[in-house]
C-alpha positions as a Python dict, from the first residue, in 0.01 Angstrom:
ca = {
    (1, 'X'): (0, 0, 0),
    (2, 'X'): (316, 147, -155),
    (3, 'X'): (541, -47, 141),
    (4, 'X'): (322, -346, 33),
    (5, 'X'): (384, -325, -370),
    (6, 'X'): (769, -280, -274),
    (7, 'X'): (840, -558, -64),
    (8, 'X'): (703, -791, -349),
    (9, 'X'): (901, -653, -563),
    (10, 'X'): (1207, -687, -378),
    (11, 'X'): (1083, -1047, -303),
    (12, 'X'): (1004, -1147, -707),
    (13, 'X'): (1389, -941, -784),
    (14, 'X'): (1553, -1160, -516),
    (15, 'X'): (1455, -1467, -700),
    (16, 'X'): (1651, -1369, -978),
    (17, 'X'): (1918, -1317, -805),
    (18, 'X'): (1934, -1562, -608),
    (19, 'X'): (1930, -1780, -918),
    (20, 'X'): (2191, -1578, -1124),
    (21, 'X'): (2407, -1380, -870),
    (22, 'X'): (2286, -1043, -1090),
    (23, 'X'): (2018, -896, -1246),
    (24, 'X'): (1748, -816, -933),
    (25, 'X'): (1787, -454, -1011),
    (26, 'X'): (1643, -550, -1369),
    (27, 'X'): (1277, -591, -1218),
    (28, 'X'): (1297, -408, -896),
    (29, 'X'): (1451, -56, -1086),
    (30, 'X'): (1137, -16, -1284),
    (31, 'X'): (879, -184, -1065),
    (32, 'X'): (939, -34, -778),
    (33, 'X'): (931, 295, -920),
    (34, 'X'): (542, 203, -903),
    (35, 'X'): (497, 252, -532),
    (36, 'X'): (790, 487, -458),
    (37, 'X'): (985, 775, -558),
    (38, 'X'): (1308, 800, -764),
    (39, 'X'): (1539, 914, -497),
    (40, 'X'): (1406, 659, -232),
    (41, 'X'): (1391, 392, -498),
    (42, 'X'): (1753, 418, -577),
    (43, 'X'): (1862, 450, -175),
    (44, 'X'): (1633, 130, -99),
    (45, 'X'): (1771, -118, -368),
    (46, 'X'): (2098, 32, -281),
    (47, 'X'): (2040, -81, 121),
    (48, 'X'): (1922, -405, 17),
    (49, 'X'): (2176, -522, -205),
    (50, 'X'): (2360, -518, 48),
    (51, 'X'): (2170, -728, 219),
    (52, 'X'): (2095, -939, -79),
    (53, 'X'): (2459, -963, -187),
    (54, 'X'): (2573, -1070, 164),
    (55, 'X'): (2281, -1343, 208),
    (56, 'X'): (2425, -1504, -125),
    (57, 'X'): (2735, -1499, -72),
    (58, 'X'): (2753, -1668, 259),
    (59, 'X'): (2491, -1929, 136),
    (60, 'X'): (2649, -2030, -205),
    (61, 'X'): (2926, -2281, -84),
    (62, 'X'): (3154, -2231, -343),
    (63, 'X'): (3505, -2039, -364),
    (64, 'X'): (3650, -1757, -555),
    (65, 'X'): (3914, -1647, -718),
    (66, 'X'): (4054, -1409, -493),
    (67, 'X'): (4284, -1208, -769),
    (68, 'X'): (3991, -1192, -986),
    (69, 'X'): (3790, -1045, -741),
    (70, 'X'): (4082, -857, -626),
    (71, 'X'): (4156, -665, -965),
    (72, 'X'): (3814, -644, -1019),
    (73, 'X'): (3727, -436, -729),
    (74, 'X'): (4075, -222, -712),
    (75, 'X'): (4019, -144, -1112),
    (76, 'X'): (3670, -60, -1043),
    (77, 'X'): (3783, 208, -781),
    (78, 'X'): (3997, 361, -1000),
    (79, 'X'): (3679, 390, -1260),
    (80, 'X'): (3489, 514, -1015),
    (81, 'X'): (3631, 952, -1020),
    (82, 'X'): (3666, 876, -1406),
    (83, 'X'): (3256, 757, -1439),
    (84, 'X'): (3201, 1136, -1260),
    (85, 'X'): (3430, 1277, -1477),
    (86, 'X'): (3256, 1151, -1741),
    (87, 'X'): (2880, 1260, -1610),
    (88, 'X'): (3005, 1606, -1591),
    (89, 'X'): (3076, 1620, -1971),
    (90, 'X'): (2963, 1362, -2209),
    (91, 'X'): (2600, 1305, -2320),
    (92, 'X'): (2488, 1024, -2093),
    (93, 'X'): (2199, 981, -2342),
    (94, 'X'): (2450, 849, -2626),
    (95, 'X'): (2631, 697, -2370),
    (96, 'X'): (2382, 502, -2263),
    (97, 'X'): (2258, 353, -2635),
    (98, 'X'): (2695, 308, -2733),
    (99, 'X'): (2691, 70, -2379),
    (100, 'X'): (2378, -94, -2435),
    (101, 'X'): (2502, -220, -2782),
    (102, 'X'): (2781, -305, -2694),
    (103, 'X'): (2671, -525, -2413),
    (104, 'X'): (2471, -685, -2648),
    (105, 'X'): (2690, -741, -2962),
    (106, 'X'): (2963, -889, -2692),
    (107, 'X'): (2686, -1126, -2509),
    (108, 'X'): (2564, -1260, -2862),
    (109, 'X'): (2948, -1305, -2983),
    (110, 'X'): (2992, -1505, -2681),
    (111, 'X'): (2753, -1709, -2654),
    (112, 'X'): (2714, -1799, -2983),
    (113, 'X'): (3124, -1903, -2895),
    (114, 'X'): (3269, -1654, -3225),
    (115, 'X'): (3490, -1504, -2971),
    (116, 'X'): (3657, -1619, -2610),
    (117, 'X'): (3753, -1468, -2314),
    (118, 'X'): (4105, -1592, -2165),
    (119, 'X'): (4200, -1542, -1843),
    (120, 'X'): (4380, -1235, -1840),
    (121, 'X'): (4463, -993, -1574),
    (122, 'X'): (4455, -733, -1817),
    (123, 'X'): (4099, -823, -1898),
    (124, 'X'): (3963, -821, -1537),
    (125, 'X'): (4131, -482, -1511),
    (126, 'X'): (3980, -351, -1804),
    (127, 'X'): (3641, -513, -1702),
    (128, 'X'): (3665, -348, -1339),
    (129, 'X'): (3705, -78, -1477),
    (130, 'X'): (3473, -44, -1720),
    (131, 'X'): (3195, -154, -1422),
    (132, 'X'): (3366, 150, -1209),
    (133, 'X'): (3305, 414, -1484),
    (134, 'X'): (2968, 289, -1576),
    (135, 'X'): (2882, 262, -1254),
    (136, 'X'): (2856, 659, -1127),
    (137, 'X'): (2791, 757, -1500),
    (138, 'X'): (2505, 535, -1606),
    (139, 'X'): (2462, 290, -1298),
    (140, 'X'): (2524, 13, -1515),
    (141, 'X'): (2788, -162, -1386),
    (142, 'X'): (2694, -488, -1433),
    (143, 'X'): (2756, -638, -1776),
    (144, 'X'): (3164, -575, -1796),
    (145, 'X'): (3161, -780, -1483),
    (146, 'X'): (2940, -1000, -1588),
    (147, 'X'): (3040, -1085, -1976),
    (148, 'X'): (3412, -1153, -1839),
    (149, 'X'): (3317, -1360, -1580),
    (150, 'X'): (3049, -1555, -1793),
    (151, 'X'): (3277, -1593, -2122),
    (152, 'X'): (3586, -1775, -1911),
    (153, 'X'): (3280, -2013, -1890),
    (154, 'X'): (3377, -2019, -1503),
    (155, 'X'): (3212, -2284, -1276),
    (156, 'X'): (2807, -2168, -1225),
    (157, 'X'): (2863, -2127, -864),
    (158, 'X'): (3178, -1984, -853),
    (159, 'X'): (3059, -1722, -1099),
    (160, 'X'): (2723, -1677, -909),
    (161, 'X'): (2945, -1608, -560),
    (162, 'X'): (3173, -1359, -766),
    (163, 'X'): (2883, -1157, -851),
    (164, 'X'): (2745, -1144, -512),
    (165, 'X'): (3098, -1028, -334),
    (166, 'X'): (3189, -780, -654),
    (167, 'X'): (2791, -606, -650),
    (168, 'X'): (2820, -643, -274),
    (169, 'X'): (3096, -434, -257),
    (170, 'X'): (2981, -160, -544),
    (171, 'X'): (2678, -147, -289),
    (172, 'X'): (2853, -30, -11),
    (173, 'X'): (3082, 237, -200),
    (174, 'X'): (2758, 362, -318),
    (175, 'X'): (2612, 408, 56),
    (176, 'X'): (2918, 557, 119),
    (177, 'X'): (2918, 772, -149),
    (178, 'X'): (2525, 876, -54),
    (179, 'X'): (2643, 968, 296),
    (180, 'X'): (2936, 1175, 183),
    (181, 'X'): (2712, 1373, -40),
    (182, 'X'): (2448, 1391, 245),
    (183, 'X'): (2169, 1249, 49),
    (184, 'X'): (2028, 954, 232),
    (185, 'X'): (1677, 996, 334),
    (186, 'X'): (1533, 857, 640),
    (187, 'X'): (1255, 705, 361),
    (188, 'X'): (1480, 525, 138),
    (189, 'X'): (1675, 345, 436),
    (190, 'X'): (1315, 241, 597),
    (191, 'X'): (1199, 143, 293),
    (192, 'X'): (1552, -102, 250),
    (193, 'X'): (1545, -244, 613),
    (194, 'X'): (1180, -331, 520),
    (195, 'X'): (1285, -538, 189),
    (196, 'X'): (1535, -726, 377),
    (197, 'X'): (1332, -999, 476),
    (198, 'X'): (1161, -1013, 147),
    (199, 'X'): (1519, -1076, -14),
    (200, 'X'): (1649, -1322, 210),
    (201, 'X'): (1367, -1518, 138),
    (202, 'X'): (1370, -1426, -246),
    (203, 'X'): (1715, -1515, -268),
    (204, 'X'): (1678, -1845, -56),
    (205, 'X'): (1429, -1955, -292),
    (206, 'X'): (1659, -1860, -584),
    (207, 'X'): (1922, -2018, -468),
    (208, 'X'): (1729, -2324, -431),
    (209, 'X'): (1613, -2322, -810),
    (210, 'X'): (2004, -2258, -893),
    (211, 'X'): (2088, -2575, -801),
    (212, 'X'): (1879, -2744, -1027),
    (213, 'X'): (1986, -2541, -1330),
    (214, 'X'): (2233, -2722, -1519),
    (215, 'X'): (2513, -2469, -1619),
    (216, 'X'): (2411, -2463, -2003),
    (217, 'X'): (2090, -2300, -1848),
    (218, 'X'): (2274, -2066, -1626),
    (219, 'X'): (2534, -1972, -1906),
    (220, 'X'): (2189, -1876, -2145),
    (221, 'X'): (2015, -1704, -1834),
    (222, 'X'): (2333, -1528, -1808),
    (223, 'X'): (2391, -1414, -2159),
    (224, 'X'): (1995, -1318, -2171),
    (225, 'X'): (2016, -1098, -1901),
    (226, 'X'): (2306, -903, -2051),
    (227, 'X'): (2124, -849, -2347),
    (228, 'X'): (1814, -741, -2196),
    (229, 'X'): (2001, -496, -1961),
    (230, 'X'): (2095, -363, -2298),
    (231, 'X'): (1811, -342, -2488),
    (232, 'X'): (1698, -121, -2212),
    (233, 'X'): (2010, 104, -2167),
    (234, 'X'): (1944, 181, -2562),
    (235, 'X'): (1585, 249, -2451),
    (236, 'X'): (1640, 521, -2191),
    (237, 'X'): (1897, 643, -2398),
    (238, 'X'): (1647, 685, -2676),
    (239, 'X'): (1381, 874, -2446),
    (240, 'X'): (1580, 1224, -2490),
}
């Protein structure tokens, strides 16, 4: 039953992804803590965003900007020790409300257009970053990424295929940083390799509805996603 609860979950998740290029963890995180544990919930989303990430971004035909992915990803691995640094010694509770707010005040200045984001290596260094050291602090790495990508008001594909290679990678450093630590569980990689299938076919269907969004939609979808990621950073934050 618990196998069977998970693999719809990683199949409804997919969708979303598939459609946005982000935001599957957004229902699968909390759902899937339904059927499963904490430890092998984290270690099977982890295994199948990598699955999920590399379905998408061989099937969305659409290039990328290899220097912003580039600085992304370097920046991101510098943030990376400086995220643990951080876990060690701040209060992740406050940490959690300040980044939630702030992904929301930025995601409502953008896309209500008050403020622009230029393309600036600076900025995608600073964004990387930022995803790097929220990342192994608060496993939030998504909205830096995602708010700099979506206010250069990049092409919806291009954006969508950025995602998928940028989360793609953070995926793998994270396996990698399970094994090093020695905590993968012989659960929480069954439990991936059996949502697999369940997010190729999530994410085919997604990606099917994505190209009948009109990039007004997308840009919204994208922008509402950000927010709600934030509303429920504050949330745990707020459950001391």
């Amino acid at each position: 039953m618990e196998l069977y609860g998970f693999v719809l979950v990683i199949f409804a998740a997919s969708i979303l992804q598939g459609i946005t290029g982000f935001g599957s963890a957004l229902i699968a995180a909390p759902l899937a803590l339904l059927f499963i544990d904490k430890t092998t919930n984290v270690l099977s989303l982890t295994f199948v965003s990598v699955a999920l990430n590399g379905f998408l971004l061989w099937k969305i035909r659409h290039s990328i900007s290899r220097s912003l992915f580039g600085f992304l990803f370097v920046s991101s691995l510098v943030g990376l020790p400086i995220g643990l640094a951080i876990l060690k010694v701040a209060d992740i509770q406050t940490l959690r409300i300040v980044a939630g707010s702030l992904s929301i005040l930025f995601a409502a200045l953008l896309y209500l257009k008050f403020i622009k984001i230029s393309q600036s290596r600076f900025l995608t260094i600073l964004s990387g970053g930022l995803a790097g050291i929220l990342h192994t602090s608060i496993s939030m790495s998504g909205p830096p990424v995602v708010l700099l990508v979506a206010g250069q008001d990049i092409n919806k594909d291009e954006a969508r295929r950025t995602f998928a290679a940028f989360f793609l990678a953070m995926s793998l450093i994270s396996i990698a940083l399970f094994a090093a630590s020695q905590s993968l569980t012989i659960k929480g990689i069954a439990f991936g390799i059996c949502g697999i299938p369940a997010a190729f076919l999530g994410a085919y269907v997604g990606n099917k509805i994505a190209n009948t969004v009109s990039h007004k939609q997308y840009t919204t979808l994208t922008f509402l996603l950000v927010c709600i990621t934030g509303i429920l950073a504050i949330y745990s934050g707020l459950r001391r």
